[in-house]
PDB file as gemmi writes it, atoms N, CA and C in Angstrom:
CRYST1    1.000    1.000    1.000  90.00  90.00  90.00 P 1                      
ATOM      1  N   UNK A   1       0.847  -1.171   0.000  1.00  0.00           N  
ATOM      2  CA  UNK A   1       0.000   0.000   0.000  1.00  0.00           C  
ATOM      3  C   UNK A   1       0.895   1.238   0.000  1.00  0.00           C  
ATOM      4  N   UNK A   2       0.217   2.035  -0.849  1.00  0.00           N  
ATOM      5  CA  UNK A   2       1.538   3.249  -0.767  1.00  0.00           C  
ATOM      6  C   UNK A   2       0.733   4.369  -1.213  1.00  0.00           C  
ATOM      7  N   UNK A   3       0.859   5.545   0.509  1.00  0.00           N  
ATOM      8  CA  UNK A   3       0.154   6.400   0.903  1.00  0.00           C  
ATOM      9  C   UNK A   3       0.975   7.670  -0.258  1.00  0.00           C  
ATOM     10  N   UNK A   4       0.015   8.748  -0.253  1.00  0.00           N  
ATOM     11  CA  UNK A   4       0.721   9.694  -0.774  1.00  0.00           C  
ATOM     12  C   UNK A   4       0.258  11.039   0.252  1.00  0.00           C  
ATOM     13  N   UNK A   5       0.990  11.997   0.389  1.00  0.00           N  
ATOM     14  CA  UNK A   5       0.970  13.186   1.000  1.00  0.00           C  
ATOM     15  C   UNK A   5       0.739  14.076  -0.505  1.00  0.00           C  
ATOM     16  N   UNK A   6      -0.465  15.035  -0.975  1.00  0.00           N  
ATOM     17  CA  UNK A   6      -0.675  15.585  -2.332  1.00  0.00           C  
ATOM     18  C   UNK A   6       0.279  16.686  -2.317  1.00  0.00           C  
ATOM     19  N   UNK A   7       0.356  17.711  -0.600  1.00  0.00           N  
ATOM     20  CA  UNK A   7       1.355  18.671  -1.006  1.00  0.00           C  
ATOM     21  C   UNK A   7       2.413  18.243  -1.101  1.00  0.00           C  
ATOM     22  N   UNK A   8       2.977  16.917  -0.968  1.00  0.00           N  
ATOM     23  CA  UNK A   8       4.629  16.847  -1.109  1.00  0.00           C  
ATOM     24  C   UNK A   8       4.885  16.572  -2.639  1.00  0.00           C  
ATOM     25  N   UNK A   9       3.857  16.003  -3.393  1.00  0.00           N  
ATOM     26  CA  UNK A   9       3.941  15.617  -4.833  1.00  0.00           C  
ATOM     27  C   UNK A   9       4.279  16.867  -5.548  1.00  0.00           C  
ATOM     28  N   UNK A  10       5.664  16.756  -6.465  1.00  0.00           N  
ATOM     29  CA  UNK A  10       5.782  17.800  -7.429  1.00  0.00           C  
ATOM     30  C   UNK A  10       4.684  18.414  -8.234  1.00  0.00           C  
ATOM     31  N   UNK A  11       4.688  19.773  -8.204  1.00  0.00           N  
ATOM     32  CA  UNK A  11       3.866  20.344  -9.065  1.00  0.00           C  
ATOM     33  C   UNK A  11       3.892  20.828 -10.681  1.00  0.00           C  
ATOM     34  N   UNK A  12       3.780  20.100 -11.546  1.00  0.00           N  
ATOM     35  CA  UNK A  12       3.610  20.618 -13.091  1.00  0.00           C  
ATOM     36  C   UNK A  12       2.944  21.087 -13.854  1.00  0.00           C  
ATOM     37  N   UNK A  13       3.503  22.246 -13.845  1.00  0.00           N  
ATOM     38  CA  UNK A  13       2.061  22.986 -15.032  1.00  0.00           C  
ATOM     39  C   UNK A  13       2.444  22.415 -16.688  1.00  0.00           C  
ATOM     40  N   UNK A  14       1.125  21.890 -16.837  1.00  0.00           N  
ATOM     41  CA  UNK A  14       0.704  21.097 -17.952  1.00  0.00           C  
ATOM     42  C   UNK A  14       0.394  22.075 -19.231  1.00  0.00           C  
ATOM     43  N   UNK A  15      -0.151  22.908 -19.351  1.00  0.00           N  
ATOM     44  CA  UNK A  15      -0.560  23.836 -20.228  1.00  0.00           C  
ATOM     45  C   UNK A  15      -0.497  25.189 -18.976  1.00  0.00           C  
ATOM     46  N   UNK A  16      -0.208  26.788 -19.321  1.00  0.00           N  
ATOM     47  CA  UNK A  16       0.070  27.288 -18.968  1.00  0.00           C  
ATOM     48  C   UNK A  16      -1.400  27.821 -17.624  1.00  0.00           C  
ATOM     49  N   UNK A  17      -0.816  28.091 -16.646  1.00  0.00           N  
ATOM     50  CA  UNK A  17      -2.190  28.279 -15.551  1.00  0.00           C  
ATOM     51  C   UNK A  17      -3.345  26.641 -15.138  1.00  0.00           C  
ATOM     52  N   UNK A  18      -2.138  25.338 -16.047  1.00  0.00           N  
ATOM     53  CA  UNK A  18      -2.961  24.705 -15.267  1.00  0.00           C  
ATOM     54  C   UNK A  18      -1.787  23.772 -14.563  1.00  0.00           C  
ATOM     55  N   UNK A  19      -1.800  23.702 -13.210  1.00  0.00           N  
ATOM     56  CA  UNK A  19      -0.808  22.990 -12.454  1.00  0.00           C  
ATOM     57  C   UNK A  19      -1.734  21.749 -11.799  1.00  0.00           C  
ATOM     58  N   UNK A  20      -0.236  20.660 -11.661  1.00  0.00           N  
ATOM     59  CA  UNK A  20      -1.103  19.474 -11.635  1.00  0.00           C  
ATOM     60  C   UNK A  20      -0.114  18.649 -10.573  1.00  0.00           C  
ATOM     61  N   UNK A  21      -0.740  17.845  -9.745  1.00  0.00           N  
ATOM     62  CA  UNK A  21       0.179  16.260  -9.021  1.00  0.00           C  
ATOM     63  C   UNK A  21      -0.803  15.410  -9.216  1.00  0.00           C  
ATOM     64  N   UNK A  22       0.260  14.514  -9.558  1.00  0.00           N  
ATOM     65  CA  UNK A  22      -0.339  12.907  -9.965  1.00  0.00           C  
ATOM     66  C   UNK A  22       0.171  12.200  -8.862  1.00  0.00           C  
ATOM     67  N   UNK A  23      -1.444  10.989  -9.388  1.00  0.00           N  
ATOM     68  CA  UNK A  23      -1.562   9.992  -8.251  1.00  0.00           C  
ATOM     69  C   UNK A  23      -1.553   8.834  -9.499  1.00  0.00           C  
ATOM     70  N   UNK A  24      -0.451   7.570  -9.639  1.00  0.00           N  
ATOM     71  CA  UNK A  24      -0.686   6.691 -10.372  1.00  0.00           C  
ATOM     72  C   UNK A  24      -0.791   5.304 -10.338  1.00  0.00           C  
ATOM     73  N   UNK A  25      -1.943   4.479 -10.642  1.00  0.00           N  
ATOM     74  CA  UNK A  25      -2.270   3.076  -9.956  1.00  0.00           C  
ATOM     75  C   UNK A  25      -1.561   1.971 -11.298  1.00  0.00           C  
ATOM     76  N   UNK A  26      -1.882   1.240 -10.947  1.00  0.00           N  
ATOM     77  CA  UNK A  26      -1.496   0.408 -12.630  1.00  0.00           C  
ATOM     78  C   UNK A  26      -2.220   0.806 -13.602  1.00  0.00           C  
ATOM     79  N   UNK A  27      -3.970   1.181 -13.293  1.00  0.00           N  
ATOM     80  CA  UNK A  27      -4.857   1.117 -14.337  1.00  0.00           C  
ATOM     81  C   UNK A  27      -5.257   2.992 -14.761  1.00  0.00           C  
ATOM     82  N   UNK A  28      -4.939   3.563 -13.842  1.00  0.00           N  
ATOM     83  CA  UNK A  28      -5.741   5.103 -13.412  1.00  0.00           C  
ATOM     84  C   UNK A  28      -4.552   5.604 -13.068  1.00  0.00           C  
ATOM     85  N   UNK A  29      -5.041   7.082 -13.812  1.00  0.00           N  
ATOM     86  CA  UNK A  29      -4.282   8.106 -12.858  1.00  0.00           C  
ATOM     87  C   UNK A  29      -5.181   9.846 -12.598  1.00  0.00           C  
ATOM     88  N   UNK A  30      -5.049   9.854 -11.522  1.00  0.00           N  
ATOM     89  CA  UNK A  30      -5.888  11.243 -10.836  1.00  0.00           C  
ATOM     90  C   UNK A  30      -4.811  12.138 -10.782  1.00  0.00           C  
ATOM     91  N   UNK A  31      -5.446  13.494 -11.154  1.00  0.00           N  
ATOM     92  CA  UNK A  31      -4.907  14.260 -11.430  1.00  0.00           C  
ATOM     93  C   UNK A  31      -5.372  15.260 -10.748  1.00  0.00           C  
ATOM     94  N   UNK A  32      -4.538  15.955  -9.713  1.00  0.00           N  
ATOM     95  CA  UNK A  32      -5.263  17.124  -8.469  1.00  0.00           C  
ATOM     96  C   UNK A  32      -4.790  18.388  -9.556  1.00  0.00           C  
ATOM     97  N   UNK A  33      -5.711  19.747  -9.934  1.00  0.00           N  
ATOM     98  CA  UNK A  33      -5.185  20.755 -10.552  1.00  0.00           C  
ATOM     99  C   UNK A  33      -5.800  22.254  -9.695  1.00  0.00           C  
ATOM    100  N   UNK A  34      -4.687  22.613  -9.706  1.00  0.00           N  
ATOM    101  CA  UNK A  34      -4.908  24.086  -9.221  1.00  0.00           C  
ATOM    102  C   UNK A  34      -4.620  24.679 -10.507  1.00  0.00           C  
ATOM    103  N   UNK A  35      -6.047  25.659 -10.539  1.00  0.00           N  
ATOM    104  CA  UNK A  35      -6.343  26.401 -11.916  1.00  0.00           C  
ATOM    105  C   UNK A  35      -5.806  27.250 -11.737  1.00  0.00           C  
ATOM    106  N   UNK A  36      -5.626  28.347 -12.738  1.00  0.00           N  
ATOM    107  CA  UNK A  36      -5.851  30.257 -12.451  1.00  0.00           C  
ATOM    108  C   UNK A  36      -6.400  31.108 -13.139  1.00  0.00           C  
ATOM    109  N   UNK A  37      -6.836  31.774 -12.689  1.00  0.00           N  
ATOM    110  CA  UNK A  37      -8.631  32.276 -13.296  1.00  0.00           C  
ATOM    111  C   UNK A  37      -7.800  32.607 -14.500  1.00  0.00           C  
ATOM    112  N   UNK A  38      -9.487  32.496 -15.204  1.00  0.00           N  
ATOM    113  CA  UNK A  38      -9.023  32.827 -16.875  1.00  0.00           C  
ATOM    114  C   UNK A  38      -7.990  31.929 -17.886  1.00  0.00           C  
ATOM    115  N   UNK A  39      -7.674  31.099 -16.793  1.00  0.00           N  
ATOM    116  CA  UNK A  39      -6.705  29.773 -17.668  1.00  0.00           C  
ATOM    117  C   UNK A  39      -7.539  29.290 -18.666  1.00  0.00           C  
ATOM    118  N   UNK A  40      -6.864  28.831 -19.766  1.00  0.00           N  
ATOM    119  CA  UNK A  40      -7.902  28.395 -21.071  1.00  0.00           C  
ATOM    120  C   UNK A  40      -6.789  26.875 -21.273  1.00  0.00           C  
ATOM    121  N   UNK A  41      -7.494  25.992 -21.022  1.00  0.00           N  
ATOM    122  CA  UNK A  41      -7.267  24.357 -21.537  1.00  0.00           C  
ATOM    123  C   UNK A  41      -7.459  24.155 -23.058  1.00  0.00           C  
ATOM    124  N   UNK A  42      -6.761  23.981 -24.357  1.00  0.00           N  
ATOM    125  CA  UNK A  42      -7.413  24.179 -25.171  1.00  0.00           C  
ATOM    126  C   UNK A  42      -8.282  22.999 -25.826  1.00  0.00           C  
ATOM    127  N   UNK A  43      -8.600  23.011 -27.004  1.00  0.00           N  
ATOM    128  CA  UNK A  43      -9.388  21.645 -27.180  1.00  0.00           C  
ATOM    129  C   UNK A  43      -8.191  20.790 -27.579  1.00  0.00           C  
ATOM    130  N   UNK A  44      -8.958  19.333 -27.182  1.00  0.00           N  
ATOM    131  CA  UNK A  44      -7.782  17.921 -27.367  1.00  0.00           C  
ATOM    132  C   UNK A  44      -8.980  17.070 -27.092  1.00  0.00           C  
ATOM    133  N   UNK A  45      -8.666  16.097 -27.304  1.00  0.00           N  
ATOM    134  CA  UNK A  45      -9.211  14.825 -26.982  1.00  0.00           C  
ATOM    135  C   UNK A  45      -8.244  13.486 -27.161  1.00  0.00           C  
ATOM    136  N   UNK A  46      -8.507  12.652 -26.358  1.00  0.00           N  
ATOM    137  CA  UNK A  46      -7.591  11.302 -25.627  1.00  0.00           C  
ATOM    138  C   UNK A  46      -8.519   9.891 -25.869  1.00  0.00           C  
ATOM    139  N   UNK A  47      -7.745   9.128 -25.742  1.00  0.00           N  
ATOM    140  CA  UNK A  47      -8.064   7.939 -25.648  1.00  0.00           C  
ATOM    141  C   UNK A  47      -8.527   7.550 -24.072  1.00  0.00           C  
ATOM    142  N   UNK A  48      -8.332   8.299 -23.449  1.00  0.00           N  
ATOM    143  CA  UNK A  48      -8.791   7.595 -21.824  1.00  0.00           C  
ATOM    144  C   UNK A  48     -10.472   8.418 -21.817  1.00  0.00           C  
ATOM    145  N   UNK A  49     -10.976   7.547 -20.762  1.00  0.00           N  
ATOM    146  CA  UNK A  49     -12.175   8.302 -19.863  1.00  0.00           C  
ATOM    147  C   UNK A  49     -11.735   8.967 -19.371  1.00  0.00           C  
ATOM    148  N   UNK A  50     -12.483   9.961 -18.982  1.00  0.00           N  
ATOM    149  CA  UNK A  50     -12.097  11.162 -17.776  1.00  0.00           C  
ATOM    150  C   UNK A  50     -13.484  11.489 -17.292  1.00  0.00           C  
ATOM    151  N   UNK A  51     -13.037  11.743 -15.429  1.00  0.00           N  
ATOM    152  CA  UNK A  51     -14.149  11.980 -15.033  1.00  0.00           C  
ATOM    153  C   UNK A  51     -13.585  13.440 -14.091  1.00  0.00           C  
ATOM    154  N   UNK A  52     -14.231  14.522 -14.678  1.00  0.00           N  
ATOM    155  CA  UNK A  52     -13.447  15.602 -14.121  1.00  0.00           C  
ATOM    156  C   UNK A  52     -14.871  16.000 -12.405  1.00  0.00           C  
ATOM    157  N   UNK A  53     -14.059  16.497 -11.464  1.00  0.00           N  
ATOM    158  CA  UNK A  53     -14.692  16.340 -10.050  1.00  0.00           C  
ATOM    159  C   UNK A  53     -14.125  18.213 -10.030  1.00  0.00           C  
ATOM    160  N   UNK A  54     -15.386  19.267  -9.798  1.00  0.00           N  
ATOM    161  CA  UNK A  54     -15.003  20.610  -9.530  1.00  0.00           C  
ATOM    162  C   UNK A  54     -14.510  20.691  -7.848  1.00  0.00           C  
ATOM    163  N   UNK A  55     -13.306  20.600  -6.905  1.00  0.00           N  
ATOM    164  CA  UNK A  55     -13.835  21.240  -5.958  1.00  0.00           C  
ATOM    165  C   UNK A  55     -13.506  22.143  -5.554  1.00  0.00           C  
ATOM    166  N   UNK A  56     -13.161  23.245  -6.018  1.00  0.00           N  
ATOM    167  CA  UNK A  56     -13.339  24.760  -6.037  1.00  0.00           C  
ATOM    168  C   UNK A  56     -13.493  25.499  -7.210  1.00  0.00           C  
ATOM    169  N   UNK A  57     -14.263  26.474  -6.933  1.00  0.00           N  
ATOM    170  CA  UNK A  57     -14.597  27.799  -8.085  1.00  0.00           C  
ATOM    171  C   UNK A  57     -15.366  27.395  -9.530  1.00  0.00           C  
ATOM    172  N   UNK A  58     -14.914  28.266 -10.349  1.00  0.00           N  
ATOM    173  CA  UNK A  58     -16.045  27.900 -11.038  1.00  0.00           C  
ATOM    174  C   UNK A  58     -15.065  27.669 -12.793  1.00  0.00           C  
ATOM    175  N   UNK A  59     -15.802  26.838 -13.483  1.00  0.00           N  
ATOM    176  CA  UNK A  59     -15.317  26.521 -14.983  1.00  0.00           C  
ATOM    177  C   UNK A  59     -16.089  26.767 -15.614  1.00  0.00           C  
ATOM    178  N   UNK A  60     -15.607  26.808 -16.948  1.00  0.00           N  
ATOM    179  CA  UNK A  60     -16.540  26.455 -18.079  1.00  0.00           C  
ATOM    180  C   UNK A  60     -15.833  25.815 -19.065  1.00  0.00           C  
ATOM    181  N   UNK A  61     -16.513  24.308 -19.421  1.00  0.00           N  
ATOM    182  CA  UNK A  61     -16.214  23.665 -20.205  1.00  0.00           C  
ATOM    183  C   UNK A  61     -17.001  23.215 -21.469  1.00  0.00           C  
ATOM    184  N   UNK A  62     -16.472  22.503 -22.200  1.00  0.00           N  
ATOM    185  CA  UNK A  62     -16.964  22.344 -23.809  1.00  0.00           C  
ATOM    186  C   UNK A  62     -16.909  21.021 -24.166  1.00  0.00           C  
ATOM    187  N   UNK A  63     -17.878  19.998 -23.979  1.00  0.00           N  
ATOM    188  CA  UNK A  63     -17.756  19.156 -25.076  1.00  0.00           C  
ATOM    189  C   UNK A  63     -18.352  18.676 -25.873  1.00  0.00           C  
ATOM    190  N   UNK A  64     -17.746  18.057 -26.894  1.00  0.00           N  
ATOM    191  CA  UNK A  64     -18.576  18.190 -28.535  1.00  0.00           C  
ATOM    192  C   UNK A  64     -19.172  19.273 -28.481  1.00  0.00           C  
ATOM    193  N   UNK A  65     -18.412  20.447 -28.539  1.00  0.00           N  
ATOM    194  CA  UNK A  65     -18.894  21.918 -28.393  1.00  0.00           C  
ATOM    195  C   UNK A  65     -20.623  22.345 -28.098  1.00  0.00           C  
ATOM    196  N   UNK A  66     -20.683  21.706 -26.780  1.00  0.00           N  
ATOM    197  CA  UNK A  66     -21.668  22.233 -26.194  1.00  0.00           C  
ATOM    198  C   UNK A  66     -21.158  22.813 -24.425  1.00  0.00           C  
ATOM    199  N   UNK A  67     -21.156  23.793 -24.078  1.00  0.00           N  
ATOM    200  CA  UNK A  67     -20.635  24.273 -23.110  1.00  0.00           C  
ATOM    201  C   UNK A  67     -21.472  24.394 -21.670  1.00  0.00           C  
ATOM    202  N   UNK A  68     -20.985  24.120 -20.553  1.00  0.00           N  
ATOM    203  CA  UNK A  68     -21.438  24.159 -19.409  1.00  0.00           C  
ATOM    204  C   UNK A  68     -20.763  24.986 -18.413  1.00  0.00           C  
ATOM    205  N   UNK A  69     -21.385  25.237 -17.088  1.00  0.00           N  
ATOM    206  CA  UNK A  69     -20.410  25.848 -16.354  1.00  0.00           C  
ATOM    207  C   UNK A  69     -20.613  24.908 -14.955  1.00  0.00           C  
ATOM    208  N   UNK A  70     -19.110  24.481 -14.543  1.00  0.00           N  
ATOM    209  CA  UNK A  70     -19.075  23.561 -13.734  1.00  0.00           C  
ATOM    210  C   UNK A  70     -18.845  24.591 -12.152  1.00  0.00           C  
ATOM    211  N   UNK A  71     -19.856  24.451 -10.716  1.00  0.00           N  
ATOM    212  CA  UNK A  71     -18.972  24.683  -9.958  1.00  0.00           C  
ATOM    213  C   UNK A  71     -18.724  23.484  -8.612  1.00  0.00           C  
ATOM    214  N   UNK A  72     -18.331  24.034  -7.625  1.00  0.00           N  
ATOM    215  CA  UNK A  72     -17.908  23.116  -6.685  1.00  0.00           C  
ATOM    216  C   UNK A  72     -19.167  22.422  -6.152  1.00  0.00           C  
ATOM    217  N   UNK A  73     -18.268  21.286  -6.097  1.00  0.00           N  
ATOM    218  CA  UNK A  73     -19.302  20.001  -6.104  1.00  0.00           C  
ATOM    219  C   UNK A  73     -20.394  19.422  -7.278  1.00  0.00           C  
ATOM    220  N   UNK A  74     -20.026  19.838  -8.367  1.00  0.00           N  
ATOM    221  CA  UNK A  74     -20.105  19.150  -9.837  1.00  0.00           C  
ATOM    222  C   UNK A  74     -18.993  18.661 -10.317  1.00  0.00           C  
ATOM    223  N   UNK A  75     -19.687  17.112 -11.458  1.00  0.00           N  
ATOM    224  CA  UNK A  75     -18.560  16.380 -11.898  1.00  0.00           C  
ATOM    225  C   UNK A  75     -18.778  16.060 -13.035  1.00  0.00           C  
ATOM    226  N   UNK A  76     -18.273  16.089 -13.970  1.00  0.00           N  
ATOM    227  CA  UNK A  76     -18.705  15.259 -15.257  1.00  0.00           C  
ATOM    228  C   UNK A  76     -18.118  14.253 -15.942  1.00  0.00           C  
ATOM    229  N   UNK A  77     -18.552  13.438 -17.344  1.00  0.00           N  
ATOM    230  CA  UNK A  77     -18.249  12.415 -17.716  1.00  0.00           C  
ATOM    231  C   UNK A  77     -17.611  12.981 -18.809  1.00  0.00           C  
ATOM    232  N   UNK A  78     -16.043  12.676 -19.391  1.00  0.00           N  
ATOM    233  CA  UNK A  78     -15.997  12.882 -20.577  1.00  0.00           C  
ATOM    234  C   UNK A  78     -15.763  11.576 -21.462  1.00  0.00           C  
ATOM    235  N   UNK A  79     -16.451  10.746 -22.313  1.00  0.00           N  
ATOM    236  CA  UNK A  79     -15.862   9.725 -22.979  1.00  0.00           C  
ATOM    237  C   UNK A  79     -14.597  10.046 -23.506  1.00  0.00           C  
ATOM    238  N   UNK A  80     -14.355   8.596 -23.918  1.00  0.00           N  
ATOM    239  CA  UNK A  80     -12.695   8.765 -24.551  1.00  0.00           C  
ATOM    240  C   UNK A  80     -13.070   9.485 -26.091  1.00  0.00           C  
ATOM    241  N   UNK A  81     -12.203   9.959 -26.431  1.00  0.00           N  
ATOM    242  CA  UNK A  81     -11.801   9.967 -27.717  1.00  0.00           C  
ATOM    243  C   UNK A  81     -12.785  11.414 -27.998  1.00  0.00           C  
ATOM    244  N   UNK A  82     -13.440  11.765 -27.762  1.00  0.00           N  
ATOM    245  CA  UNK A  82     -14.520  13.517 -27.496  1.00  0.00           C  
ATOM    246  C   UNK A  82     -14.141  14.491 -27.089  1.00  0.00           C  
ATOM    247  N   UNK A  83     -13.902  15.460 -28.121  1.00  0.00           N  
ATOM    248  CA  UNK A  83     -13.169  16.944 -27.568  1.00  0.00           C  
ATOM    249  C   UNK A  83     -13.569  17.605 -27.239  1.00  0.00           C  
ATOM    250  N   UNK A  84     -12.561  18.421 -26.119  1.00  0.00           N  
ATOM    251  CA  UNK A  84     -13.299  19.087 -24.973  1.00  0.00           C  
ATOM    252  C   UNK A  84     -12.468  20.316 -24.722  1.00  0.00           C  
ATOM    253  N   UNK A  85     -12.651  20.969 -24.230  1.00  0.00           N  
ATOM    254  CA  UNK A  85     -11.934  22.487 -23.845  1.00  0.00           C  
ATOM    255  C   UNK A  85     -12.644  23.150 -22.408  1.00  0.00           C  
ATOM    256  N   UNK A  86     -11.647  24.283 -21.830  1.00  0.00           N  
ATOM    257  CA  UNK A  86     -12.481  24.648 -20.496  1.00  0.00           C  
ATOM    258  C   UNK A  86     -11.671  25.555 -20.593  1.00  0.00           C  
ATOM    259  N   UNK A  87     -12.381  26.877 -19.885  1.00  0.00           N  
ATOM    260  CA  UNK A  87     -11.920  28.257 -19.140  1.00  0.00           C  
ATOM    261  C   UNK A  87     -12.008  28.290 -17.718  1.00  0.00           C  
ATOM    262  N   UNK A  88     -11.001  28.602 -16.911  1.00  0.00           N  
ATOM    263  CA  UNK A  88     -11.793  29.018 -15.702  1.00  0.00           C  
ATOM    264  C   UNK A  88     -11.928  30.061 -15.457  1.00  0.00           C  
ATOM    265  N   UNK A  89     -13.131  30.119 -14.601  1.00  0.00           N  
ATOM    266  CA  UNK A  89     -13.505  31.356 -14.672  1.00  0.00           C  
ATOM    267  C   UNK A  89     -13.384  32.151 -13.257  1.00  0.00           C  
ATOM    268  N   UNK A  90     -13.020  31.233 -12.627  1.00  0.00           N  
ATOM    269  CA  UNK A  90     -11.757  31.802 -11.385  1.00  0.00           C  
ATOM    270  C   UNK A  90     -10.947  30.858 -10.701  1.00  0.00           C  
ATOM    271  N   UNK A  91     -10.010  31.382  -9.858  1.00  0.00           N  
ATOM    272  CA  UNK A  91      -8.887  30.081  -9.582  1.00  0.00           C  
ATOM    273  C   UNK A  91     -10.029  28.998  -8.763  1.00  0.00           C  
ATOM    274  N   UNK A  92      -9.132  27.497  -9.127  1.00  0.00           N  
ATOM    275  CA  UNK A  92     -10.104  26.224  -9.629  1.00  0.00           C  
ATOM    276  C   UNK A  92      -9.470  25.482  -8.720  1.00  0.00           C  
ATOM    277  N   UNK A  93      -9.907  24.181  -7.913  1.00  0.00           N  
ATOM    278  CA  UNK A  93      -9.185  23.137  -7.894  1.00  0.00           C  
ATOM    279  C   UNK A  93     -10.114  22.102  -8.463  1.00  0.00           C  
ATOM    280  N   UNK A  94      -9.553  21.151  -9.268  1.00  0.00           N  
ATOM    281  CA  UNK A  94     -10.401  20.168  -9.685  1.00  0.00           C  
ATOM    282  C   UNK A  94      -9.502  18.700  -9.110  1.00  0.00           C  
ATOM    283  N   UNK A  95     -10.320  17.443  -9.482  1.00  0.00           N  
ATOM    284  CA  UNK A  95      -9.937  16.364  -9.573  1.00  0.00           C  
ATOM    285  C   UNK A  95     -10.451  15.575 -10.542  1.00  0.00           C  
ATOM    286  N   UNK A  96      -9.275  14.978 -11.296  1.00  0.00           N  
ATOM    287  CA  UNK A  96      -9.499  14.660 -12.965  1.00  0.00           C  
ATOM    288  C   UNK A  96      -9.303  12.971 -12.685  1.00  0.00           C  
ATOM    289  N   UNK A  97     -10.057  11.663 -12.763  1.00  0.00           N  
ATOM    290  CA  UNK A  97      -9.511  10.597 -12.732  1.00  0.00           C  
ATOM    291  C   UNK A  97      -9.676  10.251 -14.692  1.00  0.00           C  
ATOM    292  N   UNK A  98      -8.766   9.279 -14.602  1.00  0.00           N  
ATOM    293  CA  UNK A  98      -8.614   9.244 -15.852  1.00  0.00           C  
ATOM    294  C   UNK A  98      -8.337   7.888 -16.187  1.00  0.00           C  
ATOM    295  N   UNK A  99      -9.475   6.856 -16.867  1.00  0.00           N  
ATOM    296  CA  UNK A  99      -8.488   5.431 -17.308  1.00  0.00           C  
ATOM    297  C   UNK A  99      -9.082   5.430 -18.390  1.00  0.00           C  
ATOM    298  N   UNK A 100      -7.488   4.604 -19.551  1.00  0.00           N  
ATOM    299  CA  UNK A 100      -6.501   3.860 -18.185  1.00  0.00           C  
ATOM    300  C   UNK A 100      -5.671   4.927 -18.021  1.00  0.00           C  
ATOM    301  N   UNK A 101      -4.512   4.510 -17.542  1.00  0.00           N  
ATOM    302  CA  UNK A 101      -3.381   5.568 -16.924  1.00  0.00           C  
ATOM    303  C   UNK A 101      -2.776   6.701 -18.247  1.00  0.00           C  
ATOM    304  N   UNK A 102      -3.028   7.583 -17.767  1.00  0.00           N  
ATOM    305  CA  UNK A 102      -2.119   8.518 -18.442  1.00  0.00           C  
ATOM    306  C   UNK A 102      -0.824   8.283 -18.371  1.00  0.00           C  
ATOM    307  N   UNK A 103      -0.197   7.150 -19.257  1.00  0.00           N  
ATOM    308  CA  UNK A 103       1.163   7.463 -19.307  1.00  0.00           C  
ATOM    309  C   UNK A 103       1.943   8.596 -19.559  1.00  0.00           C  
ATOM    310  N   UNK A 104       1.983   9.293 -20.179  1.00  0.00           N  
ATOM    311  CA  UNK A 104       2.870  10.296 -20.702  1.00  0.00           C  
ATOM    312  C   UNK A 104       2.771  11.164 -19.285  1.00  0.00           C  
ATOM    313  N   UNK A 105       2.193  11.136 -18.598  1.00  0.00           N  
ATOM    314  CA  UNK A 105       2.155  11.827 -17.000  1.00  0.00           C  
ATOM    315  C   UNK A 105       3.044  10.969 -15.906  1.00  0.00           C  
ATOM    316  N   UNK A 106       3.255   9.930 -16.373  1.00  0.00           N  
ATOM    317  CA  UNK A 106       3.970   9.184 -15.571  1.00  0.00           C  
ATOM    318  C   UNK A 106       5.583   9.599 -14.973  1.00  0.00           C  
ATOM    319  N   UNK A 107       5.824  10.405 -16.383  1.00  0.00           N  
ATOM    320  CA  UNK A 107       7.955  10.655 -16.512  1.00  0.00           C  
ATOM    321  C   UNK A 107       7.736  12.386 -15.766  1.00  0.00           C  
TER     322      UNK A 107                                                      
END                                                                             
């Protein structure tokens, strides 16, 4: 079993204003992000599920360009392979699980 402490996990900003620590299992990997307002994610889409969890502030996201605004304590489904984009629309923390594992988050 192997505990993690989230503030000791390095922090990487992934695209600019979005910072991230990973948590990685064999199959999944969660992704804790501290936003900053007005950060823009741009569109992409992946081969994994993602299930994005708001718990702070507020977003707005896009998929198959239909847009919502997510706040704390909303979660949504994104299938694999469906493009998606998000603004925040003030500083954010979310939780992103994602299978299977985001490798390329792994290094």
């Amino acid at each position: 079993m192997t505990v993690y402490c989230l503030d000791s996990l390095p922090e990487r900003e992934i695209v600019p204003g979005f910072h991230a620590r990973f948590v990685h299992s064999d199959h999944m990997t969660l992704a804790y992000w501290r936003v900053d307002a007005q950060a823009v994610l741009p569109e992409h889409s992946h081969p994994h599920e993602q299930v994005t969890t708001v718990l702070e502030g507020e977003i707005e996201i896009t998929i198959s360009g239909k847009s919502t605004l997510l706040k704390a304590g909303n979660a949504v489904v994104i299938p694999s392979n469906i493009p998606h984009q998000a603004k925040a629309l003030s500083p954010c923390r979310l939780m992103d699980a994602f299978y299977p594992a985001r490798e390329e988050y792994r290094k």
